[in-house]
C-alpha positions in Angstrom: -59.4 9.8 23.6 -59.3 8.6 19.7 -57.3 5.9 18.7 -53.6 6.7 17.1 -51.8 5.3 14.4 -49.5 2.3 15.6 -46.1 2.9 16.9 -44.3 -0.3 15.2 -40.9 -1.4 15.2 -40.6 -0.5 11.9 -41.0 2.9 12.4 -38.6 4.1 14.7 -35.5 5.7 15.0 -32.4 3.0 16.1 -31.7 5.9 18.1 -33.0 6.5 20.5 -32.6 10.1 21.1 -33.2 11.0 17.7 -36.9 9.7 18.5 -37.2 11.8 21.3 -36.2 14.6 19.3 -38.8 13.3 16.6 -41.3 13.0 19.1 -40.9 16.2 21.2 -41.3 18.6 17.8 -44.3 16.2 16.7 -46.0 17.5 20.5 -44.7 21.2 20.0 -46.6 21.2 16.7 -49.6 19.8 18.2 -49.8 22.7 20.5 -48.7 21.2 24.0 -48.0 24.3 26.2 -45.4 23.0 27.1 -43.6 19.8 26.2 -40.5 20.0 28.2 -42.4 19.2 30.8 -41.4 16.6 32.8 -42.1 14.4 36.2 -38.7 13.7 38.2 -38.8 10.5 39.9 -36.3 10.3 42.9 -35.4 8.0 46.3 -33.8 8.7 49.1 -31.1 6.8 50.5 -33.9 4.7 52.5 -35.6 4.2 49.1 -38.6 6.3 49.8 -39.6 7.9 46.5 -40.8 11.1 45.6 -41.8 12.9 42.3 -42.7 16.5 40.6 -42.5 18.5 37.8 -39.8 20.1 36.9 -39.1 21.7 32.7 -36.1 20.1 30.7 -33.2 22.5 29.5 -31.6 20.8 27.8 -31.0 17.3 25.9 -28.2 15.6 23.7 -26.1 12.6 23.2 -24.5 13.3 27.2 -28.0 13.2 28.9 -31.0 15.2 29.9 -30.8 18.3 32.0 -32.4 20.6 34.7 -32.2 23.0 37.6 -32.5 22.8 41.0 -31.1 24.0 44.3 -29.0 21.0 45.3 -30.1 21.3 49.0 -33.7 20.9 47.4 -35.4 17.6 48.5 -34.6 16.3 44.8 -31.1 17.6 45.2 -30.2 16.0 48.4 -32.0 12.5 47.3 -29.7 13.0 43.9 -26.7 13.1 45.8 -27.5 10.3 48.2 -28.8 8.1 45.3 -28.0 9.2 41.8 -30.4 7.4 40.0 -33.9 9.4 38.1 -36.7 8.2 35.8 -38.1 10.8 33.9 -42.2 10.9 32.5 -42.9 13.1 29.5 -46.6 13.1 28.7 -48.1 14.6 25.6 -51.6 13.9 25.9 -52.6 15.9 22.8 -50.8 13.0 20.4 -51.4 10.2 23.3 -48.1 9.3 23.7 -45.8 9.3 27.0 -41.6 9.0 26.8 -40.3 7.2 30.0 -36.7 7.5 30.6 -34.5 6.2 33.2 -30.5 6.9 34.3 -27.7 7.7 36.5 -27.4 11.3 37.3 -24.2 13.6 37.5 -24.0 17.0 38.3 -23.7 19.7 35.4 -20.3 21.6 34.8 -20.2 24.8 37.0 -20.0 26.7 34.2 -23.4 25.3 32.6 -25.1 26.2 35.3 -23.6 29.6 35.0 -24.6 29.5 31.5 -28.1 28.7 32.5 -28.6 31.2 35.3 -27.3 34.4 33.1 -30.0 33.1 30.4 -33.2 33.5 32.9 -34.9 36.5 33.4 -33.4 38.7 36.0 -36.5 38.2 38.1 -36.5 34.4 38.3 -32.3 34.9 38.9 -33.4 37.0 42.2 -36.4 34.0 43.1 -33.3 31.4 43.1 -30.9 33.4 44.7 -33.4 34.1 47.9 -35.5 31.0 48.2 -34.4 28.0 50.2 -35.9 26.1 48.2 -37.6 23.2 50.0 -37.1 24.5 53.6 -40.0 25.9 55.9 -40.0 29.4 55.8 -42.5 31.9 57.9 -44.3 33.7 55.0 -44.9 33.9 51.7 -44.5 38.0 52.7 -41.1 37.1 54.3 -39.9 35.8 50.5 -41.4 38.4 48.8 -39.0 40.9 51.4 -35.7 38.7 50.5 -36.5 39.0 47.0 -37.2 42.8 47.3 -33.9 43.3 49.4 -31.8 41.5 46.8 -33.1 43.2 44.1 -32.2 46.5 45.4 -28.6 44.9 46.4 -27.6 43.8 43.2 -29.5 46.8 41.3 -26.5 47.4 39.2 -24.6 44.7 38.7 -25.2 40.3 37.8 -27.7 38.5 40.6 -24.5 35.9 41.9 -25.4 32.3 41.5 -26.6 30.6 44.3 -24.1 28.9 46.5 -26.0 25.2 46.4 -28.3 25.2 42.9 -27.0 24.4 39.6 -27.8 21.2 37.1 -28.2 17.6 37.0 -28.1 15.8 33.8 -30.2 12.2 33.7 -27.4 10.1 31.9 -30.2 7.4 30.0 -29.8 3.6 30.2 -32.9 3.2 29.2 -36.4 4.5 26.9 -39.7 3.7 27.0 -42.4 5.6 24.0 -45.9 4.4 24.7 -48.1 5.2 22.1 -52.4 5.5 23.3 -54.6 2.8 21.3 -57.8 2.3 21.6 -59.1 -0.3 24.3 -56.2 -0.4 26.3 -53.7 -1.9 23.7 -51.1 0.6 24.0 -48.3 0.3 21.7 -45.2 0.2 24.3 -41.4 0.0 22.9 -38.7 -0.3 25.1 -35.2 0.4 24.0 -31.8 -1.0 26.3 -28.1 -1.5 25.5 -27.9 -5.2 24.3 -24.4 -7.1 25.1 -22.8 -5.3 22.4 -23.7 -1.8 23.8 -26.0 -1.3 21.1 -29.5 0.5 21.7 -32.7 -3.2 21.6 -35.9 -2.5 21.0 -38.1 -5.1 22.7 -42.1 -4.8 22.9 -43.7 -4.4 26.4 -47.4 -5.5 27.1 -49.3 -2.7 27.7 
């Protein structure tokens, strides 16, 4: 990978979700597929920890949000333990946002929101997968899917009972920039005593 221009104090945002938002256009327009991309970090209530992908929906000054069925593996480790660290990784510009929070559900009528936005087809995935569970076939899926299609042929696929939105609430941000031979260029940014967003440097 070639070296990158230095990430300095200097240079960014005292906000720190105004750098995301810098940061997240700057991988768009180098052509990552898919920058909303994100790992999800949870822990049970035992602290055993798990991780995926998952794609971010939305973000502002409240948090950052996705989707899930709330009796999903993520879902029921969110409700146990509301805490999430989130990974965005760009590797195109050699950079990596770490972010980490409490998490609240989303507003019933967000996730509403969300749902009506999806294509009808992904609506009818959510509504008959349960989502985490064993199930006997992919063929048996494909059937649910099929029978709820032709049950709701004429009218809105209903939301799923348990799946809606959780929105990371951030307490803290990590942008780690790539240099060459390991130097990374790591800024971390946390509420100081005055509630204020601190940027302190990290070794890499």
């Amino acid at each position: 990978m070639p070296d990158f221009a230095p990430l300095r104090e200097g240079d960014l945002d005292r906000d720190p979700l105004r750098q995301f938002a810098v940061w997240f256009q700057d991988a768009a327009d180098a052509g990552v597929a898919a920058p909303e991309a994100m790992a999800v970090a949870t822990a049970s209530a035992a602290a055993v920890p798990s991780l995926r992908m998952v794609l971010l929906k939305q973000y502002d000054e409240h948090g950052f949000v996705f989707f899930t069925g709330y009796q999903s593996r993520k879902g029921q480790e969110l409700t146990a333990n509301p805490r999430a660290a989130l990974l965005f990784y760009w590797e195109p510009v050699g950079r990596q946002v770490r972010i980490e929070g409490g998490v609240e559900r989303t507003a019933h009528a967000e996730s509403v929101a969300y749902a009506r936005s999806r294509p009808r087809a992904s609506q009818l995935s959510a509504l008959a997968s349960p989502q985490s569970r064993t199930i006997a076939s992919r063929e048996s899926l494909e059937q649910r899917v099929a029978q709820l299609a032709s049950l709701h042929e004429s009218g809105d696929v209903p939301l799923p009972e348990a799946w809606g939105g959780f929105r990371v609430v951030p307490d803290s941000f990590e942008f780690w920039q790539h240099r060459a031979d390991r130097l990374h260029d790591r800024l971390l940014y946390r509420h100081g005593d005055d509630g204020r967003w601190q940027v302190q440097r990290l070794a890499p």
